[in-house]
Structures are given as C-alpha cells and as structure tokens.
SENUKE-344970 format. One record per residue (C-alpha): x, y, z; residue in one letter; residue number from 0. Coordinates in nm, 3 decimals, always signed. Layout:
SITE        c1        c2        c3   residu   num
SITE         X         Y         Z        A   NUM
...
//
This chain:
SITE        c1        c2        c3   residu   num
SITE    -0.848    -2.302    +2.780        X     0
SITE    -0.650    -2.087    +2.540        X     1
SITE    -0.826    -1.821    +2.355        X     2
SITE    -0.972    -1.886    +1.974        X     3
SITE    -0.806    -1.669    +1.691        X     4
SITE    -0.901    -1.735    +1.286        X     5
SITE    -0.641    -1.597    +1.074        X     6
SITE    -0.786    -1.546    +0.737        X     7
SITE    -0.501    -1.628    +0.545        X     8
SITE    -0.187    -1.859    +0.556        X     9
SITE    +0.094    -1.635    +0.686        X    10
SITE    +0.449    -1.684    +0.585        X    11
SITE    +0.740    -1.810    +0.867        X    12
SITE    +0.701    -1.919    +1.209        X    13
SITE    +0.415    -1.640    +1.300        X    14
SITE    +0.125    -1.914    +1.297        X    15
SITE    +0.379    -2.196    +1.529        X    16
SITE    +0.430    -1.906    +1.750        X    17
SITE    +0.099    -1.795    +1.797        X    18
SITE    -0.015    -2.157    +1.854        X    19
SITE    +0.166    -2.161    +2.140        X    20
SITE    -0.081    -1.926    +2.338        X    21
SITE    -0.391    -1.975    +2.063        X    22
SITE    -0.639    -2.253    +1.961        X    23
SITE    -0.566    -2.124    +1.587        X    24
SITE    -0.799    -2.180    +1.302        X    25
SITE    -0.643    -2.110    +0.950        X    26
SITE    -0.805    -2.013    +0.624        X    27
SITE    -0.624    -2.221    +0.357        X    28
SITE    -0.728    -2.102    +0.061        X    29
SITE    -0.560    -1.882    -0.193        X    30
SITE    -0.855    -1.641    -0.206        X    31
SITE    -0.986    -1.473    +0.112        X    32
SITE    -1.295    -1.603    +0.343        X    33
SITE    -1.611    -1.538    +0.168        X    34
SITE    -1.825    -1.260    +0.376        X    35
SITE    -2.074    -1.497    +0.472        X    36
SITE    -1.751    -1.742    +0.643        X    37
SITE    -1.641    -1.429    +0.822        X    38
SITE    -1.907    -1.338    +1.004        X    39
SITE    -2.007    -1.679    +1.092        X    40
SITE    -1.608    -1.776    +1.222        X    41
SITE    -1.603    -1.422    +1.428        X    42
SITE    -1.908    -1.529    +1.659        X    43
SITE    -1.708    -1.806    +1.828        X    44
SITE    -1.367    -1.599    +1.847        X    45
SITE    -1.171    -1.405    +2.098        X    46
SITE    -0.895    -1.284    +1.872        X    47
SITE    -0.836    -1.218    +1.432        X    48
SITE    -0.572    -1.201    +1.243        X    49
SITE    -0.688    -0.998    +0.890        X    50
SITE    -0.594    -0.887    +0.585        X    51
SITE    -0.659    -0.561    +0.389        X    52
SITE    -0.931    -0.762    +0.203        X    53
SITE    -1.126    -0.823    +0.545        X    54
SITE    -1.393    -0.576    +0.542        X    55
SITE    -1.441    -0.527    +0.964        X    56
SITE    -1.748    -0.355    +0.983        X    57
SITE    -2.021    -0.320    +1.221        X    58
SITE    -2.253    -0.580    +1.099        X    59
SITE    -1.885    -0.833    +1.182        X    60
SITE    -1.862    -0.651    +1.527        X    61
SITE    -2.183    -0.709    +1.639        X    62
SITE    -2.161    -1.082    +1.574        X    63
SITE    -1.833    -1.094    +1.733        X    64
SITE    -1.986    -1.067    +2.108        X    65
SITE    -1.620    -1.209    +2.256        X    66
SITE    -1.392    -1.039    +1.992        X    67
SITE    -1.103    -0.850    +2.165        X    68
SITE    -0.809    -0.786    +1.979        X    69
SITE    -0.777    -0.769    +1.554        X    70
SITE    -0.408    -0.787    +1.456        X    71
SITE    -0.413    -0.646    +1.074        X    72
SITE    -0.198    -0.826    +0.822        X    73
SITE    -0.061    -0.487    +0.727        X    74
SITE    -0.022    -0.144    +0.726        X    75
SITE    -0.293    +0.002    +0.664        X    76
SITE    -0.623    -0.048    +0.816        X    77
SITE    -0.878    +0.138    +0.589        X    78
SITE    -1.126    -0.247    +0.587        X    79
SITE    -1.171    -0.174    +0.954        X    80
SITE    -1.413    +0.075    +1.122        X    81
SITE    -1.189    +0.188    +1.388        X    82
SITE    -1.394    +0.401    +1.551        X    83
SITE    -1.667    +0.117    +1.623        X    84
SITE    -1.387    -0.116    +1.749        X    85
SITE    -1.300    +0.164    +1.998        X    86
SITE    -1.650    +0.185    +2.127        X    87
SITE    -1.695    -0.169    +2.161        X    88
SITE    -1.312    -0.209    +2.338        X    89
SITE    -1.144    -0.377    +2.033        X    90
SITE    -0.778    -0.351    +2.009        X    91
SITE    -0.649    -0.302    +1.607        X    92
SITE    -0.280    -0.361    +1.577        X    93
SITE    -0.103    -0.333    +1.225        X    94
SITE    +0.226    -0.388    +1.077        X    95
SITE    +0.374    -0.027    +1.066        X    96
SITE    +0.763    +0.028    +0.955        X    97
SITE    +0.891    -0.311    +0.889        X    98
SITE    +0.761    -0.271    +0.532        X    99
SITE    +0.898    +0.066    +0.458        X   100
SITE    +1.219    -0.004    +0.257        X   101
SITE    +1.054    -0.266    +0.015        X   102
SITE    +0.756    -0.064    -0.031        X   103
SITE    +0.987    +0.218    -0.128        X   104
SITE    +1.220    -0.063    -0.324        X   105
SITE    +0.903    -0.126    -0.563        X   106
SITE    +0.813    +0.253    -0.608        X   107
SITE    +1.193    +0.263    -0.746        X   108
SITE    +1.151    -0.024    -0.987        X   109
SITE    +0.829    +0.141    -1.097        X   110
SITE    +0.978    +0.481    -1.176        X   111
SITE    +1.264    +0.347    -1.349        X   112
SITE    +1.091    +0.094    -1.536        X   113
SITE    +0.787    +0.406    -1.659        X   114
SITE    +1.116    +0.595    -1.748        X   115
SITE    +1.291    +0.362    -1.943        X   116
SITE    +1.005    +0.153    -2.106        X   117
SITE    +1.102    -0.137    -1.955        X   118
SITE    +0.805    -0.360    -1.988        X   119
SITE    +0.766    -0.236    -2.299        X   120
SITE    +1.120    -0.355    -2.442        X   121
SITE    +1.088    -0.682    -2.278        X   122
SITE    +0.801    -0.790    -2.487        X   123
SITE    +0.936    -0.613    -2.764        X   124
SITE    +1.210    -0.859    -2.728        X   125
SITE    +0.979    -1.173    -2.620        X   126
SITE    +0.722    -1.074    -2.921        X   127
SITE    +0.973    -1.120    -3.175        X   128
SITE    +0.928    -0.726    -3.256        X   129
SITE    +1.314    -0.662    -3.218        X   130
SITE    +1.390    -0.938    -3.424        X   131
SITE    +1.150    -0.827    -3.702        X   132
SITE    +1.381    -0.513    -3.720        X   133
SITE    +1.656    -0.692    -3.861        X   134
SITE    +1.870    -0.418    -3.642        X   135
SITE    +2.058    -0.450    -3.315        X   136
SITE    +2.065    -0.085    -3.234        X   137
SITE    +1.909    +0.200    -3.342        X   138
SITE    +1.927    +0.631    -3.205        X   139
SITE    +1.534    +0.576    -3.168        X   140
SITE    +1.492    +0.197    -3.076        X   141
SITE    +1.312    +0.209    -2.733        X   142
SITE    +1.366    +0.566    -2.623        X   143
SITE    +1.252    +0.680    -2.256        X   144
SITE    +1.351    +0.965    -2.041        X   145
SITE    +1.601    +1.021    -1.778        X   146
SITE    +1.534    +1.001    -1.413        X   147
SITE    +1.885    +1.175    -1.290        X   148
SITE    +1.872    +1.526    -1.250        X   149
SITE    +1.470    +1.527    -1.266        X   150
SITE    +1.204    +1.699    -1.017        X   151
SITE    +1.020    +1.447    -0.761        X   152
SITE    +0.752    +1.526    -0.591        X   153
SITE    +0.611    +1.305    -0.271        X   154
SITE    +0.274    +1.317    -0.156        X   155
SITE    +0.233    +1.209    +0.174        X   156
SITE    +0.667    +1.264    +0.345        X   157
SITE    +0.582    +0.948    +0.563        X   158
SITE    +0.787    +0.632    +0.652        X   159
SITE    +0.779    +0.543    +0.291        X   160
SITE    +0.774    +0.842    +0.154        X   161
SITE    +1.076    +0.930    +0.331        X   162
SITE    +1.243    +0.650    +0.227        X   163
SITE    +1.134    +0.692    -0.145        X   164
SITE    +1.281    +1.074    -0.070        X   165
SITE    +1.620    +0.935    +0.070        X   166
SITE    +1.679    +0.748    -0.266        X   167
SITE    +1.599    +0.985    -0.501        X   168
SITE    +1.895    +1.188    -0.350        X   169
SITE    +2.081    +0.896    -0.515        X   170
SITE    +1.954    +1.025    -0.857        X   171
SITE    +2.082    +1.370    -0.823        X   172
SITE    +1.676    +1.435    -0.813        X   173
SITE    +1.510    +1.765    -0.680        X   174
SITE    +1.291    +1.648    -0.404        X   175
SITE    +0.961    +1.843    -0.387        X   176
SITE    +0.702    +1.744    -0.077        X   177
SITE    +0.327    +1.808    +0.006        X   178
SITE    +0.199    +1.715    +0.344        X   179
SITE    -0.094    +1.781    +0.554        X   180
SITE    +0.177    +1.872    +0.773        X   181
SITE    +0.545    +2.032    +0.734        X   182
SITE    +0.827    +1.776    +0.818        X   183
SITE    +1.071    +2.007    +0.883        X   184
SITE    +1.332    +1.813    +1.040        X   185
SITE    +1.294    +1.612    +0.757        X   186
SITE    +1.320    +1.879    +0.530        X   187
SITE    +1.676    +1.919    +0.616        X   188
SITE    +1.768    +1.572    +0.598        X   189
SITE    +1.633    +1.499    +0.271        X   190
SITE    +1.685    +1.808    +0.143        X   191
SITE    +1.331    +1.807    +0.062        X   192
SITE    +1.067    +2.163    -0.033        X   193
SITE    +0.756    +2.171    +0.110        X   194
SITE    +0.509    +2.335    -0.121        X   195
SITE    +0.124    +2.335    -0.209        X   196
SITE    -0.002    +2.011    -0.375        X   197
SITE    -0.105    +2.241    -0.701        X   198
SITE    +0.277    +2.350    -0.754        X   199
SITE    +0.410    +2.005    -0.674        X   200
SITE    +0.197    +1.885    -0.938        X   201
SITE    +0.283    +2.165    -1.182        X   202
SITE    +0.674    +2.091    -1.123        X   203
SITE    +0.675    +1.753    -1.084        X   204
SITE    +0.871    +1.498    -1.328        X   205
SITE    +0.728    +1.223    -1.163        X   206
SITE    +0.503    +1.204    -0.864        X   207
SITE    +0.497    +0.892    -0.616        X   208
SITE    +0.192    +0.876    -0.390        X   209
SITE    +0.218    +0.770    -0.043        X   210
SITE    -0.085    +0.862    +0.156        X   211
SITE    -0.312    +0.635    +0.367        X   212
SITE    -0.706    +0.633    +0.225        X   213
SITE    -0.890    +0.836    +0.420        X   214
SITE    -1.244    +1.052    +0.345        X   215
SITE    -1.012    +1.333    +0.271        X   216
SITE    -0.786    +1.158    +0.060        X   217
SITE    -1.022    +0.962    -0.133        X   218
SITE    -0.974    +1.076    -0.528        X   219
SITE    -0.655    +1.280    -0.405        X   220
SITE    -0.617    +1.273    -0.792        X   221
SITE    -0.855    +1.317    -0.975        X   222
SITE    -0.965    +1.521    -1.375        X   223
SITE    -0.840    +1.818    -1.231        X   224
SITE    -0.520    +1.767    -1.063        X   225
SITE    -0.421    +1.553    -1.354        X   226
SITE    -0.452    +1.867    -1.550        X   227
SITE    -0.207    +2.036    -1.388        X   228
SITE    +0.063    +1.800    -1.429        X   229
SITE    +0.315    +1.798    -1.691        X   230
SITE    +0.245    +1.645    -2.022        X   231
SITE    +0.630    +1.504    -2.036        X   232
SITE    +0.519    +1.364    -1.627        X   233
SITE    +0.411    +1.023    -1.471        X   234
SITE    +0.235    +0.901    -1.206        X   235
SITE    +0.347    +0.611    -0.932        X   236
SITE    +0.077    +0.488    -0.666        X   237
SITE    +0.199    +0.260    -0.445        X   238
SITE    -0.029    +0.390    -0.152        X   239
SITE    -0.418    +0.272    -0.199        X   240
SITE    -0.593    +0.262    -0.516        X   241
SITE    -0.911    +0.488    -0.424        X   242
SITE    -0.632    +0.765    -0.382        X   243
SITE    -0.681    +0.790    -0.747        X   244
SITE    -0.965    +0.870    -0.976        X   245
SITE    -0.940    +0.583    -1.225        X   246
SITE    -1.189    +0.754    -1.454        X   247
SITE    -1.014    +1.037    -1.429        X   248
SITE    -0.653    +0.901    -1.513        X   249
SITE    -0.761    +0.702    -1.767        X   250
SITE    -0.913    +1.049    -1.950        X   251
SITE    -0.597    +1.192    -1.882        X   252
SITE    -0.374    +0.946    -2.068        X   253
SITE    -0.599    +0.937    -2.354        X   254
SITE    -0.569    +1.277    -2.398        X   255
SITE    -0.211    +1.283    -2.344        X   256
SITE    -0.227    +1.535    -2.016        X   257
SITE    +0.037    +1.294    -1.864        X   258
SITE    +0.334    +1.087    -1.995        X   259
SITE    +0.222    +0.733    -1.808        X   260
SITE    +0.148    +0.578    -1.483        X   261
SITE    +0.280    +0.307    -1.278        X   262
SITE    +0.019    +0.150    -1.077        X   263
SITE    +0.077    -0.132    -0.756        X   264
SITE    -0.285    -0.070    -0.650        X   265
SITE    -0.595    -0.017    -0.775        X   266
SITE    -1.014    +0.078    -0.665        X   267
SITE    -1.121    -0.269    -0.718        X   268
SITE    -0.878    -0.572    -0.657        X   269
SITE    -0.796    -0.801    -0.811        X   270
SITE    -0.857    -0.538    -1.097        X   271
SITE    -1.027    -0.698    -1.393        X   272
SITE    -0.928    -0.762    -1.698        X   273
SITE    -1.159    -0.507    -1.880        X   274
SITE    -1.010    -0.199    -1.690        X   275
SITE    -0.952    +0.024    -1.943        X   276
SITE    -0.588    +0.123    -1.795        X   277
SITE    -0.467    -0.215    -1.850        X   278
SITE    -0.525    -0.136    -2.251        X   279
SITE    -0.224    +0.159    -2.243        X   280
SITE    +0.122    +0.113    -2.318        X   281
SITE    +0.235    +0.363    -2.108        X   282
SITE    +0.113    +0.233    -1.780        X   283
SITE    +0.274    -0.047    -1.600        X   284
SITE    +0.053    -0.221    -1.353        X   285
SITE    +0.166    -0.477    -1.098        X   286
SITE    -0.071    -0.707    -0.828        X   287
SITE    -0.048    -0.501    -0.479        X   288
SITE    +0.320    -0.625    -0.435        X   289
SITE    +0.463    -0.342    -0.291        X   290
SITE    +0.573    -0.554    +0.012        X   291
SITE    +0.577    -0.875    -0.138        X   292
SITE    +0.983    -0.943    -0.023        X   293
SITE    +1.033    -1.300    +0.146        X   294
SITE    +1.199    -1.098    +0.416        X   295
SITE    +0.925    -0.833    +0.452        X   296
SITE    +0.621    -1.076    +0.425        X   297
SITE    +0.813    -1.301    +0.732        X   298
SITE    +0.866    -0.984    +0.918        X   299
SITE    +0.500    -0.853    +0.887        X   300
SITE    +0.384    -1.207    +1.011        X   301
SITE    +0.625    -1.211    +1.307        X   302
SITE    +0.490    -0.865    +1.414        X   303
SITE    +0.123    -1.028    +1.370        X   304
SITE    +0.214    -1.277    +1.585        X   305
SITE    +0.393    -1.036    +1.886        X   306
SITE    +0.082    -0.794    +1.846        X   307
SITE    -0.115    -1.127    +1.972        X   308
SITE    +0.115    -1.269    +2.194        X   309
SITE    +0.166    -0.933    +2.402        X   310
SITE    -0.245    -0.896    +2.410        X   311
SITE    -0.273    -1.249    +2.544        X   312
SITE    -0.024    -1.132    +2.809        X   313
SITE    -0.217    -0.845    +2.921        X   314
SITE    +0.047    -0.618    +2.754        X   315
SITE    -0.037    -0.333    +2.533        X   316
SITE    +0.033    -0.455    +2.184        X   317
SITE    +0.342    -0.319    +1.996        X   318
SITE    +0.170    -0.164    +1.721        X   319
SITE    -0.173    -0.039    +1.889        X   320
SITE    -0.386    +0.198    +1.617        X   321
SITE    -0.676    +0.253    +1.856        X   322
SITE    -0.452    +0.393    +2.159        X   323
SITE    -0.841    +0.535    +2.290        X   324
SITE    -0.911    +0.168    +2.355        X   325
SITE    -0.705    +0.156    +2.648        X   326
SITE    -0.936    +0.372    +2.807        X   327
SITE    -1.223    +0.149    +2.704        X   328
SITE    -1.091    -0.208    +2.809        X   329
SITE    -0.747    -0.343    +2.980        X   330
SITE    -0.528    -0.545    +2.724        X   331
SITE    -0.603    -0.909    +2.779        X   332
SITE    -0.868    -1.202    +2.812        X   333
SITE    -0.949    -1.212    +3.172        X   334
//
C-alpha cells in the first residue's frame, strides 16, 4: 500500500505525476488554502504533507497527525512550522532552499528600480489620462526620481539572496554595505561588500533590501527607531517576510517623511487588506508575495517538493532536510 500525502495546494509541472508514482496523493484544488479545521482533520489519516507558507504546522496539527513522518514545505522558508516539535516527535521538514535565489533577487531589482524611478507612478499617470491633461510631451520636472548608479546599498541578511541582490548591484556601479549576524568574509571579497553595524548601514544607506528569515530575533528588525536613522532621501525593499517590519512603524515614518518610500513583496497579514494604511501612499509600491513567482522557479520549487518525498519514501535522507536533529530521532522512511 503506498503511503498517503495531501498537498495543500495545486503545484505547478510534473511534481504531483511524479510523486504519484510512490504516493496515494490527495490534492487541495482550490485557489485559497485548506481551511484550519480541513487541515487538521486531512493530517490524522496521513503519512506524508506537502505545505505552503500559509500552513500553520503547529502542535495542536502534530498531535492529530499520529502517522505523520515527513512535511516537504512549498518553499523556503519554514517560519508556519514548529520545528522544534517536529524534531521531538521524529518529523522530517524539507524546504525549497537555492533554486529560488536569482528570481527572488530578480524582483528585489525591479522593486528598487521601479521606487527609484516612479515607475508605477508614471504608468497610471499615463493610463489616468494625467499626462494627457498636460497638453506636454516632456517636461525638466515631469516624473522625476533618483538615480540608482553610483548609490550606497546596504543588505541585511548577505545570504543566498542577498548575495545575489549584492552581485547585481556591482552592475550599478553601487557601494555595497552588509550587516549580518555573522561576517561573510569570503564573500566580502567577492562582492566587494563592507560589513558594518546595522545602525551605520542604516545611516548610509541609499536604499536598503531586506533579506532575513523571521525569527524571534528578527521579528520588527525595523521598526520607529531604526526608521529614524535612515536617510530622508532613502527607501526601503522587503522581499524577506513581512513581520521583519514594523508596519505601524513604517507607515509613521513615511508620513512624516523620515524615509523617501518603500517597496513591499510581503507583508504581517496576507493577503494584506485593502484598508492598510500603506497601500494609501504614493511612494510605496506593493506587490502580492511574488518574489518567486517565475514559471521556471515555481516548476523548480515543485520538482524539489517532489525529490524531498521521493528520497524519504526511499529511506534516503531528503535533499533539503531543515531538522538534520531528526535523524537522530527516527530513520528516513515508512517502514
């Protein structure tokens, strides 16, 4: 009998054929994720999950989930799962680490360039009819942003992504400034990256680009009064995790002008609703949690879903194992 797995979302590709192959799959078909009250009645009955970042994997799910072995995370991160519980109870957690590097770091571009140069902004002052109304095709003050060449960067968090944001500023002639809970020395010389204190990157930044994972210590990274120290001419990206963020905070801070803009992929509460006051400023560009939403990149992260099962069900360690303690807990596998 092959083991049960409920993957809570359609995934893109062959991962879901593949996976049949070795799994009695169940699929959730809707657009929006399982309800709580599906989840923890559809873990009691399986050996295997496939999840998403909206998945919360807690233990009130765990202890329903008496023949639960392996969750393969539909992404990166893994902040919706209580690791340290799935450890205890001998729970492998694979993700989807590296393959989503470049396009994460792709979007973080389009954001900066697009907070720079007012791009929204001049495409619905085109769609509006605004431009038009001006009776003038040109003008020294139509539209004017700021220039990214030449300008200071600073990275929080000189990661995967964060390396690869790093390796195409160097593109832009950009200074590349770097805080860390560790020094990434060897990267340092690479990218040509400095490693200083998160208060001076902050105080010298033209733009900074977060790319942390959400953690207790990371939680409101940025909040009243590290908004403060940035630059009133600066902007902020976050293409990391929402929480990372005070959005009290930031919103305070572009009212009163402490900071230039923001350019937002994710936010504390998603989907973020329509009365979030950020969404009111002109200055801030917001976009869905797309910062790996590439055809190529979604089909890769599903493919990686799929070998993270497939090796389990072998009795392999998985590819991308988060809770390496596990293996000291339970052998990979269903016998």
């Amino acid at each position: 009998m092959k083991p049960k797995v409920f993957i809570t979302r359609e995934l893109p590709g062959e991962a879901i054929k593949l996976i049949s192959e070795v799994y009695d799959v169940e699929v959730w078909h809707e657009y929006f994720p399982p309800p709580r009250e599906v989840l923890l009645e559809k873990v009691r009955e399986v050996d295997a999950l496939a999840s998403l970042l909206t998945d919360k994997i807690d233990g009130k799910l765990l202890n329903l989930a008496s023949k639960l072995r392996i969750i393969a995370q539909y992404a990166v991160g893994y902040d919706n799962i209580d690791i340290e519980e799935c450890t205890r109870r001998g729970v492998y957690v694979t993700n989807t680490p590296g393959v989503l590097t470049e396009a994460v770091a792709d979007l973080t571009w389009a954001l900066i360039l697009s907070i720079a140069r007012r791009i929204v902004e001049a495409d619905n002052f085109v769609r509006s009819g605004l431009w038009e109304n001006t009776k003038t095709g040109w003008h020294p003050s139509m539209m004017i942003g700021v220039d990214v060449h030449g300008k200071t960067l600073g990275i929080i968090g000189l990661g995967r992504i964060g390396s690869a944001v790093a390796r195409r500023a160097k593109c832009f002639d950009m200074k590349i400034l770097y805080y860390d809970v560790e020094r990434r020395v060897e990267l340092e010389k690479t990218l040509d990256a400095v490693y200083v204190d998160l208060d001076d990157l902050l105080k010298l930044s033209d733009f900074v680009s977060l790319h942390v994972p959400l953690t207790k210590s990371t939680y409101h990274l940025i909040g009243e009064r590290e908004l403060k120290l940035m630059k009133p001419t600066a902007f902020l990206i976050n293409t990391s995790r929402g929480a990372v963020v005070d959005e009290k905070a930031l919103v305070k801070a572009l009212k009163n002008k402490w900071i230039a803009g923001a350019a937002l992929d994710v936010f504390e509460t998603e989907p973020t609703p329509k009365s979030n006051p950020l969404l009111k400023f002109r200055n801030v560009i917001v976009v869905p949690h797309i910062g790996s939403a590439s055809r190529e990149t979604r089909e890769r992260m599903a493919l990686m879903v799929a070998e993270n099962l497939l090796s389990f069900a072998r009795g392999e360690v998985p590819p991308n194992l988060v809770n390496k303690q596990v293996l000291k807990i339970r052998p990979p596998g269903f016998s």
